[in-house]
N, CA, C and O atoms as a GROMACS GRO file, in nm:
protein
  588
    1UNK      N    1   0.082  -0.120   0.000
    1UNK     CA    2   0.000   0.000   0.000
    1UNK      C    3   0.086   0.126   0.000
    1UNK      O    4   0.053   0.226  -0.064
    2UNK      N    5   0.164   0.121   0.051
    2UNK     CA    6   0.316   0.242   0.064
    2UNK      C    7   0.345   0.271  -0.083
    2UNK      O    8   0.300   0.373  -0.135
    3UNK      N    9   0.436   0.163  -0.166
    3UNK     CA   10   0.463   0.140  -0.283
    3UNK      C   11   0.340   0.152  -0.376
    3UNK      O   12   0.371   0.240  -0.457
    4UNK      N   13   0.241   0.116  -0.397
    4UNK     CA   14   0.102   0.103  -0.490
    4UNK      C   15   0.024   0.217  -0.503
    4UNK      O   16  -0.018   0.265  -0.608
    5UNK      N   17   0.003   0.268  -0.365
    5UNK     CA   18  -0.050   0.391  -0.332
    5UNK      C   19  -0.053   0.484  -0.221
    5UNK      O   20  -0.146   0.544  -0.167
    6UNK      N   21   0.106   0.482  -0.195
    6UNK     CA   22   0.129   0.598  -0.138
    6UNK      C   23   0.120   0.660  -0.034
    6UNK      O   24   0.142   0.776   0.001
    7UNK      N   25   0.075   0.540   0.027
    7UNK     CA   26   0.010   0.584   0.177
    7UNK      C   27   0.096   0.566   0.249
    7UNK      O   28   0.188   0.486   0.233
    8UNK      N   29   0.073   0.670   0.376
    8UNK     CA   30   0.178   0.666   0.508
    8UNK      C   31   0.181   0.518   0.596
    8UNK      O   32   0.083   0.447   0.574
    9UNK      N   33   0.253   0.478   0.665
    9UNK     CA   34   0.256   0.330   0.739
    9UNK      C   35   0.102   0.315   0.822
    9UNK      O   36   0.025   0.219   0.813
   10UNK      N   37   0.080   0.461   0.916
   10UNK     CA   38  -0.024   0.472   0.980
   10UNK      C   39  -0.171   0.520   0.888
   10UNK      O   40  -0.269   0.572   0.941
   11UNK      N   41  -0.159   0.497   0.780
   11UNK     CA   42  -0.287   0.513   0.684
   11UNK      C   43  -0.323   0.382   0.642
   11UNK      O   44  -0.435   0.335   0.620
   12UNK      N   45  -0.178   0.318   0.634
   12UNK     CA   46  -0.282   0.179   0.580
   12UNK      C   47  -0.303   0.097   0.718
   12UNK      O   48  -0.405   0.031   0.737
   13UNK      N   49  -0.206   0.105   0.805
   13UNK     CA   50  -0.277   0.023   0.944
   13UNK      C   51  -0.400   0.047   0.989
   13UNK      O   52  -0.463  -0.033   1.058
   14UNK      N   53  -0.424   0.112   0.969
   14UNK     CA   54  -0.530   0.257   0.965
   14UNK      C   55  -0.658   0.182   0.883
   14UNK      O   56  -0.771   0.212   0.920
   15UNK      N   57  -0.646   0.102   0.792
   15UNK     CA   58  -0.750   0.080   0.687
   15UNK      C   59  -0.871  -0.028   0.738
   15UNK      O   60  -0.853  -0.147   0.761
   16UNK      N   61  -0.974   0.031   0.748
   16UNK     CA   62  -1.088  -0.036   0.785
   16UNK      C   63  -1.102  -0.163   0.681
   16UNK      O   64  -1.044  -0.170   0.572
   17UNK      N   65  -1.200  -0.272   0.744
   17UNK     CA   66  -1.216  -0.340   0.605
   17UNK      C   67  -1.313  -0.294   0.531
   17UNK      O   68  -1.318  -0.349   0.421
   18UNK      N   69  -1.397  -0.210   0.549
   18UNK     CA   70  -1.554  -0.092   0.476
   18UNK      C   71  -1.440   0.008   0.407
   18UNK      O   72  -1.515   0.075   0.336
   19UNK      N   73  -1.300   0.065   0.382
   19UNK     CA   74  -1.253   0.171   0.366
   19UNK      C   75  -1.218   0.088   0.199
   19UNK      O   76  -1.235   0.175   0.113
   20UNK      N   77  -1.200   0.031   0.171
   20UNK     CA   78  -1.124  -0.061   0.073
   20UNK      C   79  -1.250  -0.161  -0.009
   20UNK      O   80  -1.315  -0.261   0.021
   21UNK      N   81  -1.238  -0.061  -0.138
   21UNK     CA   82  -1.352  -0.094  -0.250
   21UNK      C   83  -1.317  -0.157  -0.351
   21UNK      O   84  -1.351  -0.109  -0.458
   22UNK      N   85  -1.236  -0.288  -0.351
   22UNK     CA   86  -1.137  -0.331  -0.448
   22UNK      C   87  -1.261  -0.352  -0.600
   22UNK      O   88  -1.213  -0.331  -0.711
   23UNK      N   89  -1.366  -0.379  -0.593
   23UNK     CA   90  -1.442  -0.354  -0.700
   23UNK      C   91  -1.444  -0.215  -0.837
   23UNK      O   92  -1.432  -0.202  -0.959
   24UNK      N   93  -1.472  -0.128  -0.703
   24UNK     CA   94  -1.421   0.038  -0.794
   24UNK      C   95  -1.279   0.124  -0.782
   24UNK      O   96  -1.238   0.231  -0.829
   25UNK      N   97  -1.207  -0.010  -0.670
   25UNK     CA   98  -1.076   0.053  -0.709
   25UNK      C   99  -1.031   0.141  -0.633
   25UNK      O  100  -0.926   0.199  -0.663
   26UNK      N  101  -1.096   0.169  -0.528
   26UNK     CA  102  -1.066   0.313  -0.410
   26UNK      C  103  -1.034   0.304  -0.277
   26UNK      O  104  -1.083   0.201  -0.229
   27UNK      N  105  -0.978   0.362  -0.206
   27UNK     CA  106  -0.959   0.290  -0.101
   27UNK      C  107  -0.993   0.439  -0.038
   27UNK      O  108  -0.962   0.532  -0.112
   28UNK      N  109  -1.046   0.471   0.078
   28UNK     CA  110  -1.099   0.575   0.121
   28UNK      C  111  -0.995   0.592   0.300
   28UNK      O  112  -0.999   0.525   0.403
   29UNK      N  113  -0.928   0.694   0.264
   29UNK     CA  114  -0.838   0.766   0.425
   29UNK      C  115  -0.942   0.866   0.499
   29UNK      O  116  -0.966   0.982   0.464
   30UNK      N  117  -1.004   0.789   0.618
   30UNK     CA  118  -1.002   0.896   0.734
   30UNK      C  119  -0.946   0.994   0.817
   30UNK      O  120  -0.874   0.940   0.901
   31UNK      N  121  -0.949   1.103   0.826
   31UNK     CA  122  -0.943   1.204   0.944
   31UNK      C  123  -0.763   1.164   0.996
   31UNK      O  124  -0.716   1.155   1.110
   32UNK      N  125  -0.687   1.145   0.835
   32UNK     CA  126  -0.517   1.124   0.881
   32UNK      C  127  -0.424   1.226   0.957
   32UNK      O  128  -0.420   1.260   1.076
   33UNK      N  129  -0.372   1.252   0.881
   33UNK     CA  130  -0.257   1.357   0.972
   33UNK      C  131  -0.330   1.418   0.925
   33UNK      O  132  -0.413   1.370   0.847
   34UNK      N  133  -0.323   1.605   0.970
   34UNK     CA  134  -0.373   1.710   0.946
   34UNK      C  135  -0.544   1.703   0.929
   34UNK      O  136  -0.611   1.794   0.880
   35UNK      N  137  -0.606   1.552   0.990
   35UNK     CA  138  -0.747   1.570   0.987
   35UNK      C  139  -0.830   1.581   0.817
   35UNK      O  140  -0.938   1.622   0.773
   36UNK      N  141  -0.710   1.520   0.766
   36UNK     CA  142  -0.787   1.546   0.621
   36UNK      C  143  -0.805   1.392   0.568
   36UNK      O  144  -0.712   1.312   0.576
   37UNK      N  145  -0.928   1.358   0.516
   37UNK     CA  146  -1.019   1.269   0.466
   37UNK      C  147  -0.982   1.281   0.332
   37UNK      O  148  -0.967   1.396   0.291
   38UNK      N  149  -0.962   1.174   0.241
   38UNK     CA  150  -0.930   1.172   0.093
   38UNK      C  151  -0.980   0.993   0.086
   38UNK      O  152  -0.972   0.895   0.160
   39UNK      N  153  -1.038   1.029  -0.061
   39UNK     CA  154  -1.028   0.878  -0.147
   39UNK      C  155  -0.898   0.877  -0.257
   39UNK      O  156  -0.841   0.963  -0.324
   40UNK      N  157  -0.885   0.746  -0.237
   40UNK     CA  158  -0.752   0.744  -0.322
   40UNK      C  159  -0.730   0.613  -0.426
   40UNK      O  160  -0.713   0.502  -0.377
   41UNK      N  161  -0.731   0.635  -0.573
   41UNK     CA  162  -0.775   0.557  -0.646
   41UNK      C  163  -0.661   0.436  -0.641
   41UNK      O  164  -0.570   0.471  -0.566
   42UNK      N  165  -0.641   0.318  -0.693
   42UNK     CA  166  -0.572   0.261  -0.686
   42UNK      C  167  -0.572   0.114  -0.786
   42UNK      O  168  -0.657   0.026  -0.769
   43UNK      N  169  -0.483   0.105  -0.872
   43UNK     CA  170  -0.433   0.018  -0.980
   43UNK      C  171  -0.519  -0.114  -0.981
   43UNK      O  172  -0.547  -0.165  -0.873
   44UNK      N  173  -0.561  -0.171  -1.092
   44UNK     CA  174  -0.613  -0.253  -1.070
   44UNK      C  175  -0.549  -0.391  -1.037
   44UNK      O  176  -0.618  -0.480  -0.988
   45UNK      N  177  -0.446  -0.403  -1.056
   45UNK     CA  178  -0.299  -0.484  -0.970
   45UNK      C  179  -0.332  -0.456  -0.857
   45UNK      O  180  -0.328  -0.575  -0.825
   46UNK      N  181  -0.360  -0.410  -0.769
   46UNK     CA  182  -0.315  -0.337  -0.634
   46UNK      C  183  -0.438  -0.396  -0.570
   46UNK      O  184  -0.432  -0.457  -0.463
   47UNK      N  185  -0.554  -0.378  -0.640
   47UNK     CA  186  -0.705  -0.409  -0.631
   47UNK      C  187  -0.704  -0.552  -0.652
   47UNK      O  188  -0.691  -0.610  -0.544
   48UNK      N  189  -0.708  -0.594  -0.706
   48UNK     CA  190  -0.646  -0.781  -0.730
   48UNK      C  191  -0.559  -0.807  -0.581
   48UNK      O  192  -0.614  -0.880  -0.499
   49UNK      N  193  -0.473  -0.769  -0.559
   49UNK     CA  194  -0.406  -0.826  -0.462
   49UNK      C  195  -0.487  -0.772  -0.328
   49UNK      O  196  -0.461  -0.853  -0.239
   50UNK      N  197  -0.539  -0.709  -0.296
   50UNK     CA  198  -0.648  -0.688  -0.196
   50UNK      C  199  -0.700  -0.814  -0.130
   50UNK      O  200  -0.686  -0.888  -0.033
   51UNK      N  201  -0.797  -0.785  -0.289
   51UNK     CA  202  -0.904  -0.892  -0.307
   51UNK      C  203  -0.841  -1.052  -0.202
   51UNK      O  204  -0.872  -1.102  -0.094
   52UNK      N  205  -0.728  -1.089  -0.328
   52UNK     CA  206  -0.682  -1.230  -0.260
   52UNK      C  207  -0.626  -1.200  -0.132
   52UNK      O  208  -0.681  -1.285  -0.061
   53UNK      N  209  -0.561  -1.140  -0.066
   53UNK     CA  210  -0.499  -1.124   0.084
   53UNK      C  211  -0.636  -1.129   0.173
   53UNK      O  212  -0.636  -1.207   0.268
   54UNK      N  213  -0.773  -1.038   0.143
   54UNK     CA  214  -0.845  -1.066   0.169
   54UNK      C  215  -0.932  -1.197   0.229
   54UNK      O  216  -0.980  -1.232   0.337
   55UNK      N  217  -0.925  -1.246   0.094
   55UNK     CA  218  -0.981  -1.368   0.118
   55UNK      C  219  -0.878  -1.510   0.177
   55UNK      O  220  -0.914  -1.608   0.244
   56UNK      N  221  -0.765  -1.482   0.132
   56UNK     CA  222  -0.646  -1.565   0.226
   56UNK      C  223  -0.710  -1.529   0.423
   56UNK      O  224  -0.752  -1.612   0.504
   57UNK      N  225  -0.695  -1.408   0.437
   57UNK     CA  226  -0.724  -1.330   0.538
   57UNK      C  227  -0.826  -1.435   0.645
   57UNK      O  228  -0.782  -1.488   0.747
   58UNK      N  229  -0.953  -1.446   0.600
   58UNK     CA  230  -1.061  -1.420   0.604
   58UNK      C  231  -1.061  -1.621   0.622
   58UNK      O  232  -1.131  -1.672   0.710
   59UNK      N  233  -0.990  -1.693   0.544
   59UNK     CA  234  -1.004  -1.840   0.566
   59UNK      C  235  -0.919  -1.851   0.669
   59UNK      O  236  -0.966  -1.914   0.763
   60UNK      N  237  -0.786  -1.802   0.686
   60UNK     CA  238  -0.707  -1.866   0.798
   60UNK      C  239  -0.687  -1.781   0.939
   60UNK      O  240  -0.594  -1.790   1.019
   61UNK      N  241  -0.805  -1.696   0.944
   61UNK     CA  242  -0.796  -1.587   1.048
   61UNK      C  243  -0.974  -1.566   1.049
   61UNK      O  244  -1.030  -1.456   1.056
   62UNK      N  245  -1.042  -1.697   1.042
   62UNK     CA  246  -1.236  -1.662   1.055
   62UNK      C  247  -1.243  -1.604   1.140
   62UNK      O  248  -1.338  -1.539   1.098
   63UNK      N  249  -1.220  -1.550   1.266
   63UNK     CA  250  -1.251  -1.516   1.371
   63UNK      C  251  -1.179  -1.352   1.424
   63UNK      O  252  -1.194  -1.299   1.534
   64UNK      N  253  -1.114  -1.307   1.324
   64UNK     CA  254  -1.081  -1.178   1.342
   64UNK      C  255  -1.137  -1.057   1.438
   64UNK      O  256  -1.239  -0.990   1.422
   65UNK      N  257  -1.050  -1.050   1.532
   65UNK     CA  258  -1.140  -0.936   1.632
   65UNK      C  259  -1.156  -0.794   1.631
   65UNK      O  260  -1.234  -0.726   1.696
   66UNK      N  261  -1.048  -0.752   1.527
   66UNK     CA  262  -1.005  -0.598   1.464
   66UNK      C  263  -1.079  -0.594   1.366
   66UNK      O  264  -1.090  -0.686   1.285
   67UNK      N  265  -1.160  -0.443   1.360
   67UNK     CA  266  -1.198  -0.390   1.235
   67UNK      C  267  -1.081  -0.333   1.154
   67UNK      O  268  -1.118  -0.252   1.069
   68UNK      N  269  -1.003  -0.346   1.158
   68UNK     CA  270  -0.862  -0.338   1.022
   68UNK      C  271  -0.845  -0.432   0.953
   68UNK      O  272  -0.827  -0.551   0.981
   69UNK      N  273  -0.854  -0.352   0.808
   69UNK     CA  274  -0.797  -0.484   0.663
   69UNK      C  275  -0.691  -0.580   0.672
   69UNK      O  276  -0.677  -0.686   0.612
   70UNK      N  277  -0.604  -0.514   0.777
   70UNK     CA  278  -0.458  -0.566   0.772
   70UNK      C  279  -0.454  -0.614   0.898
   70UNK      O  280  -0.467  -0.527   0.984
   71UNK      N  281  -0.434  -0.766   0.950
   71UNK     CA  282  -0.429  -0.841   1.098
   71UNK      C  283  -0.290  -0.886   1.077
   71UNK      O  284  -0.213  -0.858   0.985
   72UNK      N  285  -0.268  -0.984   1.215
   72UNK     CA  286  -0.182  -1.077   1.216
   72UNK      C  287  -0.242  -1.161   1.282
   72UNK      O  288  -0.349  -1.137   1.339
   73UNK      N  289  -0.167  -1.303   1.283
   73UNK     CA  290  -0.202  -1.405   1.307
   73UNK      C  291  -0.314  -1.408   1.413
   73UNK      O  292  -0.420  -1.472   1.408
   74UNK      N  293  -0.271  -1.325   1.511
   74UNK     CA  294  -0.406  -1.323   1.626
   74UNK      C  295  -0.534  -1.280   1.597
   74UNK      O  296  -0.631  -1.285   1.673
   75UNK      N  297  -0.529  -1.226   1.451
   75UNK     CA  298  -0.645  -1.143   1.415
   75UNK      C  299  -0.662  -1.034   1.506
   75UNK      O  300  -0.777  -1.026   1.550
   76UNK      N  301  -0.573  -0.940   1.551
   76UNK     CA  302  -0.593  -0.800   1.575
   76UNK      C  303  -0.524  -0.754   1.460
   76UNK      O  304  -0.466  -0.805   1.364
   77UNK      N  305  -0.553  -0.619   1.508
   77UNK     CA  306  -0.436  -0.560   1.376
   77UNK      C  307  -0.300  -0.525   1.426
   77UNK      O  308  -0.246  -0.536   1.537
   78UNK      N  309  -0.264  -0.482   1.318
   78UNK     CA  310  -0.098  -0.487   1.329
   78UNK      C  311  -0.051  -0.400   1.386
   78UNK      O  312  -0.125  -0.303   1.404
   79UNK      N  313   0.105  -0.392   1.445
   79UNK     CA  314   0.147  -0.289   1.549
   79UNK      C  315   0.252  -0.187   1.441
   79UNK      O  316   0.291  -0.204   1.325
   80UNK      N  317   0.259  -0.150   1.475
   80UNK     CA  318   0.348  -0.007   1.381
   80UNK      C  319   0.500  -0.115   1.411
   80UNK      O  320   0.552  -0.154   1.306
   81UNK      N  321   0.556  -0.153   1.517
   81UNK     CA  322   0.659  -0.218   1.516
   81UNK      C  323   0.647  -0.358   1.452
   81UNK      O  324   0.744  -0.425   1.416
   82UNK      N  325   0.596  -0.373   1.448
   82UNK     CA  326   0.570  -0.538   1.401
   82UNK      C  327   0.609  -0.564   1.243
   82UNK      O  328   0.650  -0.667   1.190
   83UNK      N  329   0.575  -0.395   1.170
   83UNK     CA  330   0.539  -0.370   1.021
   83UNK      C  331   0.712  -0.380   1.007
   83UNK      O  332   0.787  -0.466   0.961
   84UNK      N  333   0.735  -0.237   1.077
   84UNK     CA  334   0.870  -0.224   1.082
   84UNK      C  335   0.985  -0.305   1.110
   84UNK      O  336   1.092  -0.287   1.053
   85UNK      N  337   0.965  -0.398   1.200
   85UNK     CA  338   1.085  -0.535   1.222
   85UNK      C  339   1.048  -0.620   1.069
   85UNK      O  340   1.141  -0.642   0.991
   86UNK      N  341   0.904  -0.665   1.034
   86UNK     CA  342   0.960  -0.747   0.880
   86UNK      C  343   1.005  -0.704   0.766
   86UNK      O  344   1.040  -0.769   0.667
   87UNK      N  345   1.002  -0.523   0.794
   87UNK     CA  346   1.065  -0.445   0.696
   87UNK      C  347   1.241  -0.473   0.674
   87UNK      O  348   1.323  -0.496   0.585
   88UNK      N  349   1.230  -0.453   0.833
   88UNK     CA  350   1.428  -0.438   0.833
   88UNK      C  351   1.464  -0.610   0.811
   88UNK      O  352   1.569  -0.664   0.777
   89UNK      N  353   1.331  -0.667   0.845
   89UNK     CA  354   1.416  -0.855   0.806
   89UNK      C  355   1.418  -0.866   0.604
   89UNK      O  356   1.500  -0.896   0.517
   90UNK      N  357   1.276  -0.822   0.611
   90UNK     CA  358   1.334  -0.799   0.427
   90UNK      C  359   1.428  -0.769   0.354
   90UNK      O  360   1.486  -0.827   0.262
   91UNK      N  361   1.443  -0.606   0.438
   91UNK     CA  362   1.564  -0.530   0.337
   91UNK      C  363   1.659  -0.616   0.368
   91UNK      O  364   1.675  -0.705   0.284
   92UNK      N  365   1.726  -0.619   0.458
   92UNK     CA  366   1.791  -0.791   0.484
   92UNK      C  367   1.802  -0.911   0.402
   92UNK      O  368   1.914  -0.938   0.360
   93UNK      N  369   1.724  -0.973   0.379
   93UNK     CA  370   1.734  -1.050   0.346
   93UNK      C  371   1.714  -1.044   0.155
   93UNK      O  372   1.720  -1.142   0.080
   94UNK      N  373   1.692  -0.900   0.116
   94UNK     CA  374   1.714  -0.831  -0.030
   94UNK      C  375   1.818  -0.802  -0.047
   94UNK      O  376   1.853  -0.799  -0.165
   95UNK      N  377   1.932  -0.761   0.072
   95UNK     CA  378   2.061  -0.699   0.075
   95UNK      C  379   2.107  -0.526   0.040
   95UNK      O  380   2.207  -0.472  -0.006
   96UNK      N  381   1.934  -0.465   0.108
   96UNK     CA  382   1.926  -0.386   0.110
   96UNK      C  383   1.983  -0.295   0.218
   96UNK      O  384   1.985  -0.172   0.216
   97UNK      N  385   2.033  -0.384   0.319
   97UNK     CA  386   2.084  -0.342   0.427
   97UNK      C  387   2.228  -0.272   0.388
   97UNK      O  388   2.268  -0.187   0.467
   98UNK      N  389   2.295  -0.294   0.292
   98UNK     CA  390   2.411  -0.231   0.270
   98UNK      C  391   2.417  -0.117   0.212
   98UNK      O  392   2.530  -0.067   0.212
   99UNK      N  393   2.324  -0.050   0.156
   99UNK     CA  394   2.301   0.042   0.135
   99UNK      C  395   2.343   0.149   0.207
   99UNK      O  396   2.349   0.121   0.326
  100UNK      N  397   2.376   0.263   0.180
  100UNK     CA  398   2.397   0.379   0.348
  100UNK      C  399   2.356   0.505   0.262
  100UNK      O  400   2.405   0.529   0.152
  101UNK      N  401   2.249   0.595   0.334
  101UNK     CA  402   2.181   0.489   0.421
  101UNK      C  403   2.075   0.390   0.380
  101UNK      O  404   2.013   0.393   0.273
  102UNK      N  405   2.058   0.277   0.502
  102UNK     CA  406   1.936   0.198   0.442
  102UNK      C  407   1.846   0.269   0.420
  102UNK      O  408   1.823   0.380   0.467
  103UNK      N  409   1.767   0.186   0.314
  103UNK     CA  410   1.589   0.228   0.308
  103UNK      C  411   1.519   0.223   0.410
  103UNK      O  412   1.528   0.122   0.480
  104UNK      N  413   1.437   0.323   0.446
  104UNK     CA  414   1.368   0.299   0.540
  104UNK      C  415   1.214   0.241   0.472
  104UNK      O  416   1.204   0.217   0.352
  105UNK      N  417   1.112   0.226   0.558
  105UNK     CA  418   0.940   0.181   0.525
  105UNK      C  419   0.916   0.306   0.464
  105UNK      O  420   0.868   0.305   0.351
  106UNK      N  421   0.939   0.399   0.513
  106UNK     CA  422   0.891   0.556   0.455
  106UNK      C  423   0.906   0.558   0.313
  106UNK      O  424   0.820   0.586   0.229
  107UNK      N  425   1.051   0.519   0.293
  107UNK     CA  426   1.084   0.557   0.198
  107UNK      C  427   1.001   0.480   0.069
  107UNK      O  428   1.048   0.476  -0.044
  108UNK      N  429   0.907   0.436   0.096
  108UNK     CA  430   0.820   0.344  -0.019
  108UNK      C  431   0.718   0.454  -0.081
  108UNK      O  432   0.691   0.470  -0.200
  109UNK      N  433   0.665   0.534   0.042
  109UNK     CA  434   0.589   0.627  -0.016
  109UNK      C  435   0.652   0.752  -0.172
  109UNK      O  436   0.620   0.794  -0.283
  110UNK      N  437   0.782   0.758  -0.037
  110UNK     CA  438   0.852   0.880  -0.145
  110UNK      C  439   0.880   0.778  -0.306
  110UNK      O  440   0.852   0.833  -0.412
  111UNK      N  441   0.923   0.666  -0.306
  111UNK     CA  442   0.936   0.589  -0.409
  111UNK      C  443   0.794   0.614  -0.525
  111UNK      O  444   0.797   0.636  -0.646
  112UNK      N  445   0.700   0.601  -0.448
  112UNK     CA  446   0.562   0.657  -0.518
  112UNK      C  447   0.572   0.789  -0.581
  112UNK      O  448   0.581   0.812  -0.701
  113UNK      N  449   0.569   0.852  -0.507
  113UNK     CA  450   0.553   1.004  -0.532
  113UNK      C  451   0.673   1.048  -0.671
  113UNK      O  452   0.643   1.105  -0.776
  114UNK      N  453   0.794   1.006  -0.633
  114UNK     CA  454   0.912   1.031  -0.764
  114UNK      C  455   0.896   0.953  -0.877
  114UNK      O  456   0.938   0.989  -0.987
  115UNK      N  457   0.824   0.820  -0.852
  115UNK     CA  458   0.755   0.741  -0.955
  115UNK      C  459   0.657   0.806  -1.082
  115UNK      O  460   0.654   0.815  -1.205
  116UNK      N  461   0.599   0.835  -0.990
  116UNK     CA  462   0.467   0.950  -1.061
  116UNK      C  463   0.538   1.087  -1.121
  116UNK      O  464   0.535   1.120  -1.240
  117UNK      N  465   0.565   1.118  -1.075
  117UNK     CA  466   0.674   1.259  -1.118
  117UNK      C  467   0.732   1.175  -1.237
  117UNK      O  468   0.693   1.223  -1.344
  118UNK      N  469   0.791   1.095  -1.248
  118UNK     CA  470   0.907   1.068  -1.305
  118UNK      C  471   0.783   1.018  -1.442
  118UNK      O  472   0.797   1.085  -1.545
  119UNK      N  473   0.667   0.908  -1.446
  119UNK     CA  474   0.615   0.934  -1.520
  119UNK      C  475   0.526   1.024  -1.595
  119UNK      O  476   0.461   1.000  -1.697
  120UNK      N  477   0.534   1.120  -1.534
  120UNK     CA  478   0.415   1.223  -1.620
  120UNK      C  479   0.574   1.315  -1.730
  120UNK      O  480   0.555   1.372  -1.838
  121UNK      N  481   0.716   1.300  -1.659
  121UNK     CA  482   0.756   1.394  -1.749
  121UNK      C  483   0.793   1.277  -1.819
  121UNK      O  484   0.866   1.331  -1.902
  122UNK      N  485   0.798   1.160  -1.846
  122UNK     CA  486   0.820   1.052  -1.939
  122UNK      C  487   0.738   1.044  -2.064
  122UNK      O  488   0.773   1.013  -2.177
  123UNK      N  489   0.575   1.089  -2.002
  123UNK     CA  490   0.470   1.120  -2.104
  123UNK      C  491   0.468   1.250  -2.169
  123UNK      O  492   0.392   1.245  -2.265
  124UNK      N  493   0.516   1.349  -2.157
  124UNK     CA  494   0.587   1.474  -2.176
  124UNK      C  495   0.457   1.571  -2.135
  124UNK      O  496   0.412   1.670  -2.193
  125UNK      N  497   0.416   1.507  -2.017
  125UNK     CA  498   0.295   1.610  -1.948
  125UNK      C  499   0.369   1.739  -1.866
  125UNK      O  500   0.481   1.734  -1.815
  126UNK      N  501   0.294   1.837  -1.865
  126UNK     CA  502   0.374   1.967  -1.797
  126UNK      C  503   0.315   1.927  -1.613
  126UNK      O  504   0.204   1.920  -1.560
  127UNK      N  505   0.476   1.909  -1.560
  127UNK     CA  506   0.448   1.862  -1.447
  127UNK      C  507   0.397   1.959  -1.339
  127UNK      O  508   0.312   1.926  -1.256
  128UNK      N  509   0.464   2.099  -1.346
  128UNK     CA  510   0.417   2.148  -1.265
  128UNK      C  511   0.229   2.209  -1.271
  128UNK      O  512   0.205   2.330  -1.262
  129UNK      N  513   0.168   2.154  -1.279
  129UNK     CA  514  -0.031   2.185  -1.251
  129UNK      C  515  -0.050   2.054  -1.172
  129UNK      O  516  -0.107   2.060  -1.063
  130UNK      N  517   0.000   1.918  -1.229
  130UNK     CA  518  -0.031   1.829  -1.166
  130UNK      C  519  -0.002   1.795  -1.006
  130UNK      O  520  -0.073   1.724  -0.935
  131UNK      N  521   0.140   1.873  -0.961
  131UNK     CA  522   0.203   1.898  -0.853
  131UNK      C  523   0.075   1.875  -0.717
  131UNK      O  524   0.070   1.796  -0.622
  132UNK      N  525   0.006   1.958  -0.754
  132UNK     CA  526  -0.150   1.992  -0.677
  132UNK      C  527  -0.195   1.893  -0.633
  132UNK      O  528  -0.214   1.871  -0.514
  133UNK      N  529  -0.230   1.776  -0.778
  133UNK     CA  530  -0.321   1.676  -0.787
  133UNK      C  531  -0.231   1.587  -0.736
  133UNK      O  532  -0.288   1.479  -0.724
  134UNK      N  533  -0.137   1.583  -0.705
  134UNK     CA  534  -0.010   1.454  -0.660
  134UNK      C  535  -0.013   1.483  -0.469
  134UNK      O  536  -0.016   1.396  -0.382
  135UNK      N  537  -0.012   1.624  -0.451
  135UNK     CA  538  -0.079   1.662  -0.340
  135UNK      C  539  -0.167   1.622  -0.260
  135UNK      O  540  -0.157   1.582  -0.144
  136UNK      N  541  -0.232   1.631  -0.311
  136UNK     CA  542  -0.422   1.573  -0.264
  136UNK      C  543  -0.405   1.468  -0.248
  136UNK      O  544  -0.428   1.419  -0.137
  137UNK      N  545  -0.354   1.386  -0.363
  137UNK     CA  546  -0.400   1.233  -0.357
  137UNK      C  547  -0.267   1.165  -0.235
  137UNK      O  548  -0.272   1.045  -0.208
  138UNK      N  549  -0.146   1.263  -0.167
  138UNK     CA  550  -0.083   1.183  -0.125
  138UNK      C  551  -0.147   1.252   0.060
  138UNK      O  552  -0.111   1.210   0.170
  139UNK      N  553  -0.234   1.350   0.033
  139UNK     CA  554  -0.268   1.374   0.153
  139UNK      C  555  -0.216   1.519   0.260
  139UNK      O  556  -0.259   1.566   0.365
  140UNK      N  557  -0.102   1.552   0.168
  140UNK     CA  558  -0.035   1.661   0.204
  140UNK      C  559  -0.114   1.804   0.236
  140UNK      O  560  -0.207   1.847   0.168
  141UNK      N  561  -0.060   1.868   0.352
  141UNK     CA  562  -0.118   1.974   0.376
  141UNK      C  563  -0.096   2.086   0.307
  141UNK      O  564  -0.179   2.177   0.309
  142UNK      N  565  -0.006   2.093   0.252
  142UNK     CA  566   0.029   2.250   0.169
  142UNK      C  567   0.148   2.143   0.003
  142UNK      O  568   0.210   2.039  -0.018
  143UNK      N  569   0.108   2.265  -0.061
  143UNK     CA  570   0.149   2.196  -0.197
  143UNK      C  571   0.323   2.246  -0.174
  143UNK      O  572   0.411   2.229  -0.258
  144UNK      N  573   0.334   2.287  -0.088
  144UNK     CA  574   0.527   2.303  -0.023
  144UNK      C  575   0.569   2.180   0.003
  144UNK      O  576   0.674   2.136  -0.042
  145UNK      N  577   0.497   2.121   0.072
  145UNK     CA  578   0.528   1.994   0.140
  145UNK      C  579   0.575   1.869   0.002
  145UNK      O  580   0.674   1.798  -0.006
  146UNK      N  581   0.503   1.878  -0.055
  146UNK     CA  582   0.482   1.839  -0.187
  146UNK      C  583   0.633   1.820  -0.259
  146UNK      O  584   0.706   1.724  -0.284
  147UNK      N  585   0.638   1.960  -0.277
  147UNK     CA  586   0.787   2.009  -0.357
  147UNK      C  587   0.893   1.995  -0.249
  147UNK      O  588   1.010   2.022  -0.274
   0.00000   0.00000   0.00000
């Protein structure tokens, strides 16, 4: 969800299972940082893999006690550290750890955001109007933050 669409660690832990419309493709952020509410469209790849985690979800965890999309084995939801330790066992075990500095989880979002940038001037779209719309959809409070 970081990588796909952009969201902060605490937006997708954050994700209700009612917030996530893998049918139309949207996944809807509550009242995040700065109290701002956004829908946020999302790939139909991204929407596919929902779907099945979902339903993986949902057979080997029937009894789920958290209203969040995203559990662990106990069926609560997940802890902000919990995300972060299989992050640093990944990059690890990618050999991302040698890097300096390492990647952090964060850094998946920004991977998004320069992604998008990087394709609109690939399509030879004039980047700066869209700046705004890259804004919004990543949740940002001022289009500074942005740039």
């Amino acid at each position: 969800m970081l990588a796909a669409c952009g969201l902060r660690v605490s937006e997708a832990l954050r994700l209700g299972r009612d917030d996530i419309d893998p049918s139309r493709g949207v996944l809807v952020i509550w009242a995040t940082k700065f109290r701002k509410s956004r829908l946020v469209p999302m790939h139909t790849t991204t929407a596919c893999a929902l779907r099945i985690y979902a339903e993986r979800r949902d057979r080997l965890v029937p009894h789920a006690t958290g209203r969040t999309f995203f559990i662990g084995d106990s069926g609560r939801s997940l802890a902000y550290s919990t995300v972060r330790t299989v992050f640093m066992r990944l990059r690890r075990a990618l050999g991302w750890a040698a890097f300096d500095p390492r990647p952090r989880i964060h850094d998946l979002r920004h991977t998004f955001a320069c992604g998008r940038l990087r394709d609109w001037y690939t399509e030879g779209l004039d980047v700066a109007p869209r700046v705004a719309h890259l804004a919004t959809y990543l949740g940002h409070a001022h289009i500074t933050d942005t740039y």
